[in-house]
C-alpha positions in Angstrom: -4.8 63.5 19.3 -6.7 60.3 19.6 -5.2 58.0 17.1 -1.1 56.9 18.1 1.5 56.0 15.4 1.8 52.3 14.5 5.0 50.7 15.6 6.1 50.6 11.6 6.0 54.4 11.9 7.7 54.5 14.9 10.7 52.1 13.4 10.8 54.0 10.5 11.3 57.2 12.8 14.1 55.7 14.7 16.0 54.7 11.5 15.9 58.0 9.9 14.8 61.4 10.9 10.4 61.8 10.7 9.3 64.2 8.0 5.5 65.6 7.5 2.9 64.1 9.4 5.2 61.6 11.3 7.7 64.8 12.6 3.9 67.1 13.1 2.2 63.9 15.5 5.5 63.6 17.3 5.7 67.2 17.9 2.3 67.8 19.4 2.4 63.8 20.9 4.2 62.9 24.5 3.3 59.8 24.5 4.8 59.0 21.0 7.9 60.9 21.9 7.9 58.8 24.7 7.8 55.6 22.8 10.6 56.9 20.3 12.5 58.0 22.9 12.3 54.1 24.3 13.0 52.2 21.5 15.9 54.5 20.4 17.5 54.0 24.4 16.5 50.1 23.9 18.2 50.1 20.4 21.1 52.1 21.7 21.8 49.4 24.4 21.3 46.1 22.9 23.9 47.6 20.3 26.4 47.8 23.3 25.7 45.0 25.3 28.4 42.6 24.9 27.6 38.9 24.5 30.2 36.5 25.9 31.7 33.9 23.4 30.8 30.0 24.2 32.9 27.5 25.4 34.4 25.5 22.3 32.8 22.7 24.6 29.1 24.5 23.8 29.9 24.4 20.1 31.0 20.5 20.2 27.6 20.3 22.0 25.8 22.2 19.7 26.8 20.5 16.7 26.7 17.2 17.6 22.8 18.0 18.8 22.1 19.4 15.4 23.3 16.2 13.8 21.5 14.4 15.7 18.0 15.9 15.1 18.7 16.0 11.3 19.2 12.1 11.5 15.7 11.8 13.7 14.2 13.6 10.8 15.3 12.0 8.2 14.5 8.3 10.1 10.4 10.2 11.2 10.5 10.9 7.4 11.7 7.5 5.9 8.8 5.9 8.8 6.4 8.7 7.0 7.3 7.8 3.9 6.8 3.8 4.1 3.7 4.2 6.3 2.5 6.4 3.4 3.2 3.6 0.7 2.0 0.8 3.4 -1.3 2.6 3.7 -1.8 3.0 0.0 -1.1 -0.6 -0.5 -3.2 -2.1 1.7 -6.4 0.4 0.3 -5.6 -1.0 -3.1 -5.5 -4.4 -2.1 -8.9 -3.8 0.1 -10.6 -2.1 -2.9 -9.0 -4.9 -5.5 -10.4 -7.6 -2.8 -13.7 -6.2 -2.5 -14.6 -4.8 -6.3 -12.7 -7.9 -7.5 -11.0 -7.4 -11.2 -14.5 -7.4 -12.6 -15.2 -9.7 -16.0 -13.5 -9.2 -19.2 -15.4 -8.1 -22.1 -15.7 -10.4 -24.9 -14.7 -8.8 -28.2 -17.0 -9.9 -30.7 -15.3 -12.6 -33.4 -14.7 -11.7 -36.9 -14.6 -13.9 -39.8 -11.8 -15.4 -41.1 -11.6 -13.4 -44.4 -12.6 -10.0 -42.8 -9.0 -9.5 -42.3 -8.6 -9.3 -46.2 -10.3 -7.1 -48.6 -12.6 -8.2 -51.6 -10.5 -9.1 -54.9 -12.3 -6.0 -56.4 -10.6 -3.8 -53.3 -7.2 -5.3 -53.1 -5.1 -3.0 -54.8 -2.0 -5.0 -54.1 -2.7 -7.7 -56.5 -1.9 -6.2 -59.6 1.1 -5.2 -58.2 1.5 -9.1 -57.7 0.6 -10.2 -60.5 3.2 -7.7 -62.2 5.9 -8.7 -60.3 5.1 -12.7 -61.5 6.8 -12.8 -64.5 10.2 -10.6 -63.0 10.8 -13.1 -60.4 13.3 -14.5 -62.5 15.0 -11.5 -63.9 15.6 -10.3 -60.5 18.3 -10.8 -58.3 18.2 -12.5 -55.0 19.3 -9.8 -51.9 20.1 -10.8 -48.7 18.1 -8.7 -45.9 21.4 -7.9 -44.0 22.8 -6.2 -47.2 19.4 -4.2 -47.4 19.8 -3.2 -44.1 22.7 -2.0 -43.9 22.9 0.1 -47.6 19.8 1.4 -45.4 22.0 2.4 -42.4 24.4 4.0 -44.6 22.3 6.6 -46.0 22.6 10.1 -44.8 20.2 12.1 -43.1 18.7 13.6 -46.6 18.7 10.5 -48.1 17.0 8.6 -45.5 14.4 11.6 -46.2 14.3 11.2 -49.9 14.0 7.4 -49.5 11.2 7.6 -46.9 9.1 10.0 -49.1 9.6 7.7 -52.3 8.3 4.9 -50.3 5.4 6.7 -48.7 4.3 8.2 -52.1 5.1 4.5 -53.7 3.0 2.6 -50.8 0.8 5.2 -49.5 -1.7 5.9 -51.9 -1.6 3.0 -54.3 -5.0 3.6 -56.3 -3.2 7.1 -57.4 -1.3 7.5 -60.8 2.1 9.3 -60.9 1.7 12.3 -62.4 
């Protein structure tokens, strides 16, 4: 026998009886029945040793010790945290200093009128020019009162509304069908 079980093996031999190849190496194997033999005795007596109970003075000790390293903790990571941000600063403000802002692009200028369409294109004036001669016939409507029949609508009439106005104003150059 040249090859020993591994110490998994052996714990798993301690912790319930070996079966196959485990129970066949053990058999034929001194010095793994030896080393079972150990670790069961070992097991066997740290099981009945008997560890004293601490003074209630150890525990007062013990806690106040904990508390105090949680605290030195929390200060090494607050230090960590602000060197952290203190560090990262001062790269920005190195990088900022040295690359400096860098010029602006100027956007090119448009014209005036290039804001508008041509006459031809503006779709919008016929609308104008049909609302010209209503003016009159209409009647005047504050914006608050506007505003709030608006807020007053319902969830599917706000829907309704919002898809008459996007059909209405969307696609003007389109006829209703």
């Amino acid at each position: 026998m040249s090859e020993h079980l591994r110490e998994e093996v052996l714990w798993e031999a301690m912790e319930a009886e070996p079966e196959g190849a485990t129970a066949a190496h053990l058999a034929g194997c001194a010095d793994c029945r030896r080393r079972l033999e150990e670790a069961k005795e070992a097991l066997a007596w740290a099981r009945d040793a008997s560890v004293p109970e601490p003074s209630p003075l150890f525990w007062q000790g013990f806690r106040r010790n904990v508390s105090r390293r949680i605290e030195q903790r929390e200060r090494w990571a607050m230090v960590g945290r602000v060197a952290a941000v203190t560090a990262l600063a001062a790269t920005l403000l190195v990088a900022v200093r040295v690359n400096g802002p860098g010029p602006i692009p100027a956007e090119p200028a448009l014209p005036a009128w290039s804001a508008l369409p041509a006459v031809e294109d503006d779709t919008g004036l016929d609308l104008l020019r049909e609302l010209e001669g209503w003016s009159s016939d209409l009647p005047l409507v504050a914006a608050s009162d506007v505003t709030s029949a608006v807020i007053e609508l319902d969830d599917e009439q706000g829907a309704l509304l919002a898809d008459a106005v996007e059909r209405e104003f969307a696609h003007p150059e389109e006829e209703d069908l």
